[in-house]
N, C-alpha and C positions, 0 to 999 in steps of 0.2 A: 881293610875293614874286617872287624870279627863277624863271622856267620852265627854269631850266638845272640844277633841286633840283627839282624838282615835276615831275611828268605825273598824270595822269588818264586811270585805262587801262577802257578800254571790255569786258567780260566779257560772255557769254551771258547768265547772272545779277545783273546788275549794274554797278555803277562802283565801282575801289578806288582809293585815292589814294595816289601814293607818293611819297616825301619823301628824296629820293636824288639826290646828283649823277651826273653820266653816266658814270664809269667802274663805282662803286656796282650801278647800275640795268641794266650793259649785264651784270654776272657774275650777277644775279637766277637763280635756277634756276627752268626754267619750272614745276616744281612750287610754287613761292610763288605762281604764278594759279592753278595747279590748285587749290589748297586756297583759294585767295579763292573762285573759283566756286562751290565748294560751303558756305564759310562764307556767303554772300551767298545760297543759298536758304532760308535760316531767313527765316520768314514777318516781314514788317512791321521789317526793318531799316531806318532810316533813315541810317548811314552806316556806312564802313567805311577805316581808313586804316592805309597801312602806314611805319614810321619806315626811316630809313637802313641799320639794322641788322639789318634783317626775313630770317630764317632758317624751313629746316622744321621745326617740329615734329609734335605728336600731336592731329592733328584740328584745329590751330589754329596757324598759323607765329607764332613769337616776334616781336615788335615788332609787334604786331595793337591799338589799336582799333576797337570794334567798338561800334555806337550805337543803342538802340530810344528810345522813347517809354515812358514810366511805364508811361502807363492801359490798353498794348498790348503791353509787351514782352516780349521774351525773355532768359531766363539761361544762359546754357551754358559747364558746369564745362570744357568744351575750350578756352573763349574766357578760362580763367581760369589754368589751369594748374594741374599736381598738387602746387607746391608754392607754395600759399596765402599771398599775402602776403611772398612772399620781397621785398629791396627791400633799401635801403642804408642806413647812419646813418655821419653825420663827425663826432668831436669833436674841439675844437682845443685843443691844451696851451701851454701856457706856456715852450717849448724851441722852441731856431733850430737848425736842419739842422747848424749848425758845432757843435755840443754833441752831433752823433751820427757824428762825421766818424771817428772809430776805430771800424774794423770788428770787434775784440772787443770794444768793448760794444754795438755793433749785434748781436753774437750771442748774449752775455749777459740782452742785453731781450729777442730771441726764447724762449731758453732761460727764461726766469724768467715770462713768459707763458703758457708749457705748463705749469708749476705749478699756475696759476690756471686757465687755459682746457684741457679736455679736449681732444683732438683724434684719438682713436683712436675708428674705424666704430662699437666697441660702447660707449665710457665714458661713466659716470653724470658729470652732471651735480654742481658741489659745492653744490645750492641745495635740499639734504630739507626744510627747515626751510620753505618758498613753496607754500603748495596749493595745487594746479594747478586747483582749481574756481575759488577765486578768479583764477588768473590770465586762464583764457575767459573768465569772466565780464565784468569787470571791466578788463582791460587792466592797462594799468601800475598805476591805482588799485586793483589786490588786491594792491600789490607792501610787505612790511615795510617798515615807514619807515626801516630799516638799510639797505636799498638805494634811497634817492633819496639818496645822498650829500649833496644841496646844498640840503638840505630844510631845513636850520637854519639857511639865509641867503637869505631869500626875495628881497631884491632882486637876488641873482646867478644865481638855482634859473634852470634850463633844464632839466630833466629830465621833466618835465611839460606844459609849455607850445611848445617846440621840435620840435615833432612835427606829424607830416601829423593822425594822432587818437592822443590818448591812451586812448581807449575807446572802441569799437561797442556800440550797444547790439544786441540781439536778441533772440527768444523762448529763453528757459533752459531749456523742457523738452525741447527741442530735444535736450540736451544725454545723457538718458537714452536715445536710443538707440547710445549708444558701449555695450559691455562693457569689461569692470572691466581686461581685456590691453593695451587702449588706452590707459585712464588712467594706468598703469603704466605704458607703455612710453615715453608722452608725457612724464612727470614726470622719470623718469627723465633724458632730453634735455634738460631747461629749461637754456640756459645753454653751449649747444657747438653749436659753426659745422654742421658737415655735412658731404659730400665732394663731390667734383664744382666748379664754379668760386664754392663760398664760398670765404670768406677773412675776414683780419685783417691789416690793410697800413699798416705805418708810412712817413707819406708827408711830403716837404719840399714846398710851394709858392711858385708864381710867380703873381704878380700882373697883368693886363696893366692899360696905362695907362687906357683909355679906360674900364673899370668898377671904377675905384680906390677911388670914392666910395663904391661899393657895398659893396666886399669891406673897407674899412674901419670901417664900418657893422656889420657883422656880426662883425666883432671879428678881422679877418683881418692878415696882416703876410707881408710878401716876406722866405722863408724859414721860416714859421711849421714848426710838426712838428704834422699831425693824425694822426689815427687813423680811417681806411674800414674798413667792416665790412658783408661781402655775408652775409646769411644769411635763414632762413626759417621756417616754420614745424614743421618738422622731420616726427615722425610723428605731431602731434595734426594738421597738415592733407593730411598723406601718407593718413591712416586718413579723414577729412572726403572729399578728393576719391575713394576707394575705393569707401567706401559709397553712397556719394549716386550715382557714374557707374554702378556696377553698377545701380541700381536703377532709373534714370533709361533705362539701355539698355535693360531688362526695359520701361516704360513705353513708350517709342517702338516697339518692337518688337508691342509687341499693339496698338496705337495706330497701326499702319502711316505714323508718323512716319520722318524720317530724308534723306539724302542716299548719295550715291557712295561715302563714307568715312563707314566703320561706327563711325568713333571721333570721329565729330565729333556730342558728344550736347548738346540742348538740350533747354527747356519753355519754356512761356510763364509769366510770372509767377505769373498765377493758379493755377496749377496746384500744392496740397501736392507735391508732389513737390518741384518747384520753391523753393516758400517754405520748407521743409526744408535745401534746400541754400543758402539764402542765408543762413540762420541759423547752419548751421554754422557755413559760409565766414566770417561775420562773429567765430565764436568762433576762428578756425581767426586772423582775422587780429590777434585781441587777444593770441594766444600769438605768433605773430611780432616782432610791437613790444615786447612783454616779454623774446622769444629775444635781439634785438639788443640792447636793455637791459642783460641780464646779461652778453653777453660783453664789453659796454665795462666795466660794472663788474669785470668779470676783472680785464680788460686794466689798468683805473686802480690797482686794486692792486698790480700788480706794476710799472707804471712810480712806484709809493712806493717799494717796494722796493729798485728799481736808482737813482730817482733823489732821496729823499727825500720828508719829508710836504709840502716845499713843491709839488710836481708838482701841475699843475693838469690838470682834463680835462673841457670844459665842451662839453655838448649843442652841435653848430651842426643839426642835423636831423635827424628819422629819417622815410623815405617809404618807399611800398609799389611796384611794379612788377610784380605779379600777381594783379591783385583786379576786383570789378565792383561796383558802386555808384551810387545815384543821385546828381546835377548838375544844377545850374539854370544852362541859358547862355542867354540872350537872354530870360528871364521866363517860358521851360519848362522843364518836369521832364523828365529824360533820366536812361535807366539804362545807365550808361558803364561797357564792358571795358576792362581792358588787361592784354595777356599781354603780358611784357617791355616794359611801355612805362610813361614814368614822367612824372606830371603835373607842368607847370611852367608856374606862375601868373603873369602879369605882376604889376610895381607898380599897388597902389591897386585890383588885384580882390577882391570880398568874400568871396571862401573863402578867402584868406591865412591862418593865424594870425596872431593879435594879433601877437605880438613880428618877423612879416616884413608888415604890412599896409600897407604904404609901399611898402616896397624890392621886393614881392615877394618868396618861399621859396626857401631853396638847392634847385635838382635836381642831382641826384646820380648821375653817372655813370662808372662804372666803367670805366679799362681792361683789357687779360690782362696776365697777367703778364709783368712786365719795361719795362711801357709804361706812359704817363701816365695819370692819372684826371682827369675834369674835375667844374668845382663853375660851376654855370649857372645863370641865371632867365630864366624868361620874358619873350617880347618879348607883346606886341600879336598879331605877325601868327600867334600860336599857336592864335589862336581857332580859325582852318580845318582844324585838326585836332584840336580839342575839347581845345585846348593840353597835346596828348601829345606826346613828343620820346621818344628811343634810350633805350634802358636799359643799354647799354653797348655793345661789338664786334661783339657776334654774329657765332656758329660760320660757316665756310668748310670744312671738313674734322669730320669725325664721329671721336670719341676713336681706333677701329680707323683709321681712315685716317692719325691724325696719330699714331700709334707705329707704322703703317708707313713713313712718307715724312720723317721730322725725325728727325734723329741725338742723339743728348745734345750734342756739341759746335756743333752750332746754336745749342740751347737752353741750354747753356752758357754760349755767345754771348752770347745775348738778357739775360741775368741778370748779365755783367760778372764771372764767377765769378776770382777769383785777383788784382780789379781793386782797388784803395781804394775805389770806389766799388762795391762789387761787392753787389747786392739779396741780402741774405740770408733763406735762407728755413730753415724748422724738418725739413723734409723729412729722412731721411739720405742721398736717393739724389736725383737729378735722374731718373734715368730714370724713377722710380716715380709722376713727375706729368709728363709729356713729354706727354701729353694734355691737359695747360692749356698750354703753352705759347704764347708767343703767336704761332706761325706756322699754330695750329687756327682764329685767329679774324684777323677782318677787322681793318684798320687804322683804330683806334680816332680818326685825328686827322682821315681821310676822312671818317668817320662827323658829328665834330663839324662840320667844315667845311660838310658838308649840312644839318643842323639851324641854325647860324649861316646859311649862303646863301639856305634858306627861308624868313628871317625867322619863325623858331619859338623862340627862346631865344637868349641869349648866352655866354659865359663870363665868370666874376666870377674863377676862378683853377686856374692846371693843376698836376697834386697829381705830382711824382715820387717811386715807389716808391724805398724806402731798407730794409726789410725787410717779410718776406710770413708770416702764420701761416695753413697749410692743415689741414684736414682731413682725414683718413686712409678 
């Protein structure tokens, strides 16, 4: 590992580890230590590490690993994030960038995708027919066999098998302390992005030489058209982190538990409180992997639609980057956070899934909008950070500061609007999403350059935006 990506910063309460080159690491706001100090007095943490991208957020900065011990540890819903599971899925189609090079039918697939995919704050979901018990339950396996598309061709099926998990298990009666407004409200959402930096990005790829073999392997091609898709667990894990934190701050609070920052809530394992929230969280993140599920199944419908039944749209991965869970690395058990941080497995380690256990799993990281997305595996030297890496850009400006300071013809800019190449997106305004833009977040190619200089990951292929579907 070069030390020109890494320091090891010394705190009152502990050691954080950070994974930044030095222009990255020198713009850090000193409240990213403030919150390591006091993330780092939760009792019996054994590590704590931050990715290139690491931002403040609520009790917990974005791009945070966070490491106890099984037999001793701690869980906390702030080391987790309020939206449960959120995380990325890419499928790759059977169409090369030069079959999307006219910009009316670049707007045409946008348009014909909002058919399919909801995208307005309050719209129902088109999936009444999916009961939502089974989908906590059970993951993708409560899902009707009319939605595994590729279920009747089992030696091409990836809808199942191409996933970080297709199922958590957990305790189910967990499940009866929702009310009946949840289940309803959650059901409702099965199947639509969100607002704020989800999305649905149709994207062209470049290849680099030196991991060819790889991105070949996984069924990739220079030029291919995939489909990234940022989304989460909507309000079945909006309502999971609500409940669980309220009650959990009631517990610390008569427990004369706690730190400096009143939002920074944990338990120790053992503690029902605690194994309550991990039971959620664990259903909170079987409806996530289901969420992403249906909006490619949107999406694959409507690219039949504009481009025939021959359209192909096949699983390359679906991963989480907001969850906690245990890991075996060196022959211990370890109960591993990660809030914005997204696990990336070298070749030949044994939590692969089968179909990347050679190659190593695609990690999947997002850029903002208008900017490249990258498709990465893990190196080796990932282990020194319990092989966590960026989850994408991470914020520089808070949404009020970046519709103060960035004009629409910036952000106009940034998108190529009036260009042949111009990112189309489903929006009617640019101003009404100038809060994603991408002068709110850091430069996504700095970011990767740190995780590459680390010796944490590599790139297998860099995705450019070609059209954007956001949510309202």
């Amino acid at each position: 590992m070069k030390e020109t990506y890494y320091q090891q910063i010394q705190l009152p309460s502990g050691q954080v580890h950070v994974y930044a080159g030095p222009s990255l690491f020198a713009a850090l706001d000193y409240k990213v230590f403030e919150m390591a100090n006091n993330n780092l007095q939760i009792p019996n943490q054994v590590y704590m590490g931050y990715t290139p991208d690491v931002h403040v957020g609520v009790g917990t900065c974005i791009g945070t690993t966070a490491v106890w011990n099984t037999h001793d540890g701690y869980v906390s819903p702030s080391i987790v994030g309020s939206d449960i599971g959120c995380g990325m899925r890419v499928h790759l189609t059977n169409l090369h960038k030069d079959e999307l090079k006219d910009v009316k039918l670049r707007r045409k697939l946008v348009k014909t995708i909002e058919k399919y995919l909801p995208v307005e704050e309050h719209a129902r979901g088109h999936f009444s027919d999916i009961r939502l018990e089974h989908i906590v339950q059970k993951g993708l396996h409560g899902l009707p066999k009319k939605y595994i598309p590729d279920g009747y061709t089992p030696r091409k099926a990836s809808s199942l098998t191409h996933v970080e998990s297709s199922k958590f298990n957990f305790d189910e009666e967990a499940l009866n302390l929702f009310p009946e407004r949840v289940w309803h409200r959650s059901h409702r959402q099965l199947g639509t992005l969100g607002g704020g930096n989800h999305f649905a990005e149709i994207q062209a790829i470049e290849i680099p030489e030196e991991n060819r073999e790889i991105a070949e392997a996984w069924g990739l091609f220079d030029g291919q058209v995939v489909v990234m898709i940022h989304s989460g667990s909507r309000a079945w894990g909006g309502s999971v982190s609500q409940y669980c934190s309220s009650n959990m701050a009631k517990m610390m609070k008569a427990e004369g538990m706690g730190t400096a920052d009143p939002k920074l809530l944990f338990a120790p394992l053992s503690h029902p409180l605690a194994q309550s929230y991990v039971d959620l969280m664990y259903s909170a993140l079987n409806y996530a992997v289901v969420n992403r599920h249906l909006i490619a199944y949107a999406i694959r419908e409507a690219g039949k639609d504009v481009f025939g039944s021959k359209f192909e749209m096949r699983t390359l991965y679906d991963l989480m980057h907001n969850y906690a869970w245990e890991e075996e690395h060196d022959g211990k058990s370890y109960f591993v956070h990660r809030k914005g941080a997204t696990r990336a497995l070298p070749p030949n380690h044994p939590d692969n899934p089968e179909p990347y256990r050679v190659s190593g799993h695609p990690a999947l990281i997002p850029g903002s909008m208008g900017t490249a997305s990258y498709i990465m595996v893990g190196s080796e030297g990932g282990k020194s950070n319990f092989h966590s890496i960026c989850h994408g850009a991470g914020r520089i400006r808070s949404r009020s500061a970046t519709k103060r300071l960035i004009t629409v013809d910036e952000f106009s800019s940034s998108m190529r609007v009036g260009m042949e190449d111009e990112i189309v997106v489903n929006q009617r305004s640019l101003e009404s999403m100038i809060d994603e833009s991408p002068q709110a977040y850091k430069d996504v190619d700095q970011i990767i350059e740190s995780v590459v200089g680390a010796g944490l990951a590599q790139v297998v292929a860099k995705c450019k935006p070609l059209a954007t579907v956001k949510g309202t």
